[in-house]
N, C-alpha and C positions, 0 to 999 in steps of 0.2 A: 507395420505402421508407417503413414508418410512420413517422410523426413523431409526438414525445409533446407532448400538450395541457399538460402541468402536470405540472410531476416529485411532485406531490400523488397522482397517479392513472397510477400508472407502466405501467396496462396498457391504458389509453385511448388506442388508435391514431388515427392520421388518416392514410389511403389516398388520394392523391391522385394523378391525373393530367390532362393540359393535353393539351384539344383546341381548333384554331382552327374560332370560325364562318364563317360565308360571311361578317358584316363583318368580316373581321379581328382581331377581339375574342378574347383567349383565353376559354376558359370551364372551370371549374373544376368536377370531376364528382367528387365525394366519400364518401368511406363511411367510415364510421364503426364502430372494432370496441369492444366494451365488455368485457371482462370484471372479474368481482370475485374476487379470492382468499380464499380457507376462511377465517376468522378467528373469532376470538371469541365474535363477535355472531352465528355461524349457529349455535353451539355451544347445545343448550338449556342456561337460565340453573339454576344448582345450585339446591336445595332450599333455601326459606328454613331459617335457623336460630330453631329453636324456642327461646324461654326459658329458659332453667335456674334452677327456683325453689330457693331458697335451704334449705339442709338444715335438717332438722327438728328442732327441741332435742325431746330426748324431758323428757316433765312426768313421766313414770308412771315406775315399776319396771318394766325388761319381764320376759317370764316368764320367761328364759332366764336371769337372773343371780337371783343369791345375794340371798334379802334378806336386809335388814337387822336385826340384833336390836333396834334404837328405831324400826323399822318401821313403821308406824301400824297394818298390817292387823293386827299381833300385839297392838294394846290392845285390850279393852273398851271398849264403848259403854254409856249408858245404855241403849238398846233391847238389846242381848246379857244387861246385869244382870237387864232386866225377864223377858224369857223364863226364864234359870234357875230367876228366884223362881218363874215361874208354872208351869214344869215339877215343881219340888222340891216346890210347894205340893198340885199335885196327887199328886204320889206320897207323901206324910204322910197328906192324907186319905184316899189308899186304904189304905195300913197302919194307919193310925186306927180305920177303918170294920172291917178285920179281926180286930182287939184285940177292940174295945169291942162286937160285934154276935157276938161267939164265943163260944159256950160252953166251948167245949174250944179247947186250943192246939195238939191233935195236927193237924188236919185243916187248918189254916191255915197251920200249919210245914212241911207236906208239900207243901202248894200252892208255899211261898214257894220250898223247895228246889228244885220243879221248876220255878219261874219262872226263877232263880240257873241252872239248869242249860242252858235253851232259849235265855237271853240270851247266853249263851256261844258257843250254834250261830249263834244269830242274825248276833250279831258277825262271825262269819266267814265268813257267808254275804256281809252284808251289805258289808263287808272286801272281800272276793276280785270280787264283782262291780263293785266302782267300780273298783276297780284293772286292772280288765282290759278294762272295758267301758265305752264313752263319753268324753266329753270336755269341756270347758267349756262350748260351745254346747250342753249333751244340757241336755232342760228340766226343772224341778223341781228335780233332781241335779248342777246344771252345777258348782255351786260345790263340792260336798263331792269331787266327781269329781277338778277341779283340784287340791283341799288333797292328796288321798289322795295323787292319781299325783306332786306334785312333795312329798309328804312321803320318798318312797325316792330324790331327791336332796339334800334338804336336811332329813333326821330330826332333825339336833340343834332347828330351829325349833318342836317343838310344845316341847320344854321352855320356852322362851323366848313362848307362847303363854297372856299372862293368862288366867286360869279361865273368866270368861266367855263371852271369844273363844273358848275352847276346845269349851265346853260347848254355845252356844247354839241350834246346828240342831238339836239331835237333844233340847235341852227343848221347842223349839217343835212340832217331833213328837209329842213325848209329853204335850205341854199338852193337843193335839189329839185324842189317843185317849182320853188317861186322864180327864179331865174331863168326859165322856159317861157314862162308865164311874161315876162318882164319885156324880153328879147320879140315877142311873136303878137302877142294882145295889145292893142290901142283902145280897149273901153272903158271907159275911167270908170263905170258900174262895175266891170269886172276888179279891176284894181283897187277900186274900195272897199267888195268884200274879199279879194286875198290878200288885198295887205292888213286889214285889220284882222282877219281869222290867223295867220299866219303870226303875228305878231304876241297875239295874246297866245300861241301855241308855244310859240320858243320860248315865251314868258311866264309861262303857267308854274316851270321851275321854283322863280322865283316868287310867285304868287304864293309859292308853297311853302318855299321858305321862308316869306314872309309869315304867316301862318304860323308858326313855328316859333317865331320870337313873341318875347316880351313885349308890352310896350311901352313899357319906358324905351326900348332901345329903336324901337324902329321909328323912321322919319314922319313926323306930324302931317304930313301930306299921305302918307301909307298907311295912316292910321286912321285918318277920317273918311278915305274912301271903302276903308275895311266897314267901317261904321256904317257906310250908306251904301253898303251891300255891292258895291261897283265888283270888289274885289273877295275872295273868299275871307272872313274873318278867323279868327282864332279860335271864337268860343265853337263856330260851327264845322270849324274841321278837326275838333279834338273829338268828336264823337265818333268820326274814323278810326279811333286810336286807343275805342272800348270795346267789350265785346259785347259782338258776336262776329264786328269786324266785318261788314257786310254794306256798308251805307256809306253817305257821303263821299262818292268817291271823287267829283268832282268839282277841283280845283283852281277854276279861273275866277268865277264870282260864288259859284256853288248854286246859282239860281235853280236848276235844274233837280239835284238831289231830293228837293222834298215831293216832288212830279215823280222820280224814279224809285225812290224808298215806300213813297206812298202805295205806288202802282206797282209793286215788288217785278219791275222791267229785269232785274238782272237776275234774279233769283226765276223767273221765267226761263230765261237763256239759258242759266246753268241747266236748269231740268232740258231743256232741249238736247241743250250738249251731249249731256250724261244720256239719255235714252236712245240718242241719234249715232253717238262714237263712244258712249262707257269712260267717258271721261269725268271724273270728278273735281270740282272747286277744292282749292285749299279751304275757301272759308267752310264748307259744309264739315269740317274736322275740330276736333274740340280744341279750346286755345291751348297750343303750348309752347314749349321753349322759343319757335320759332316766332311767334306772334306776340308772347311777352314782352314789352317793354321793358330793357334793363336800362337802370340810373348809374352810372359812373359819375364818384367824385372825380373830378377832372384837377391835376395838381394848377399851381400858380402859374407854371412854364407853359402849359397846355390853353389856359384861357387866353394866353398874351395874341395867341393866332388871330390875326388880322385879314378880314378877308376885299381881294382887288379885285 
């Protein structure tokens, strides 16, 4: 029978049997059985556990919530002020240069009117493509891209967007074209229609945010030309802001919109797009989070923002 070496190692035998030599001597003929049972240690060893770094404080607003109304991105900067000036400055001297270099006021007022009229197209050209196309990463456009597409969640924010903030991509734009223009052209027909097209472009902003308000709050002179169609009215740009979210997209007087919605013009292009490069419209997608307007009660502190 085996006998156990060490009750430590309960399956180490000792086989022994007893045979006598020629001196009489027993002798002791031994084997020895070993085995080890499955345990632990044959088991491979689990995966180290990796660190878990500590969660992130967010520093920023992310894009997905509501800003703020004492928000910082909705102040002006000095460099926002300087661009306005430098846009407004150039569109004086083109209206300047049309005045003062004119013989007549017919041929400059005609000019301005069609300026006034194409700024309107522009707008909703200009409108309907960031809204549908591109995203923050897109270059050049990234930023007007982001204001646009998360202005049909949070519209009440360009009210709440000082002038300059509001104003100053689209002076710096027009600082750039029209101040060539300025410096090299003496036709006062020419300067009639870019400075009035130019004008109503960097202003379109505020056309829009005017749009936007009340009218109790907005200035009785902004309110009767909303009225008389000069300028886009309230009731007619909130239907931008229902779904299907495809219409109205332009902004200066909105003349244009009911020619373009009627004539489904953009909804043309989009098919063109999409069949020519496989690009699809946001609008052609069902409304959601993104497009939803959300309402924040804004506290006491929040309304007090004053915009310069």
């Amino acid at each position: 029978m085996p006998t156990l070496l060490h009750p430590k190692y309960p399956y180490l035998g000792l086989g022994c049997h007893f045979r006598r030599n020629t001196c009489g001597l027993p002798r002791i003929a031994a084997r020895v059985y070993c085995s080890t049972p499955s345990t632990a240690l044959d088991e491979p060893p689990p995966p180290p556990r990796l660190p878990t770094s500590p969660p992130l404080v967010a520093t920023t607003r992310r894009a997905s919530s509501a800003p703020l109304l004492d928000d910082p991105s909705l102040r002006s900067t000095w460099s926002h002020r300087a661009w306005v000036a430098a846009g407004c400055t150039s569109v004086l001297v083109s209206l300047a240069k049309s005045a003062i270099e004119s013989h007549t006021w017919f041929e400059p007022l005609v000019a301005g009117l069609i300026g006034y009229v194409l700024a309107d197209l522009g707008s909703g050209v200009y409108h309907w493509a960031i809204d549908n196309y591109g995203d923050a990463s897109s270059p050049v456009f990234g930023s007007q891209i982001e204001a646009f597409q998360g202005h049909h969640k949070w519209p009440w924010t360009i009210t709440k967007r000082q002038f300059a903030n509001n104003l100053y991509a689209l002076a710096r734009a027009v600082s750039f074209v029209v101040l060539p223009i300025d410096l090299g052209v003496n036709d006062p027909v020419v300067h009639g229609f870019v400075g009035v097209c130019s004008g109503c472009i960097m202003f379109s902003q505020q056309f829009h945010a005017w749009a936007h308000g009340t009218k109790s709050r907005l200035p009785p002179l902004v309110v009767a030309l909303q009225d008389a169609g000069v300028l886009v009215s309230r009731a007619h740009h909130a239907a931008h802001h229902r779904p299907p979210y495809n219409n109205n997209y332009c902004i200066v007087s909105g003349a244009w919109n009911k020619f373009l919605d009627r004539n489904k013009v953009f909804e043309t292009l989009e098919m063109v797009l999409f069949f020519r490069f496989g690009v699809r419209p946001r609008s052609w997608s069902e409304p959601n989070s993104e497009w939803t307007e959300q309402v924040d009660n804004p506290t006491p502190l929040q309304v007090t923002l004053t915009q310069t």
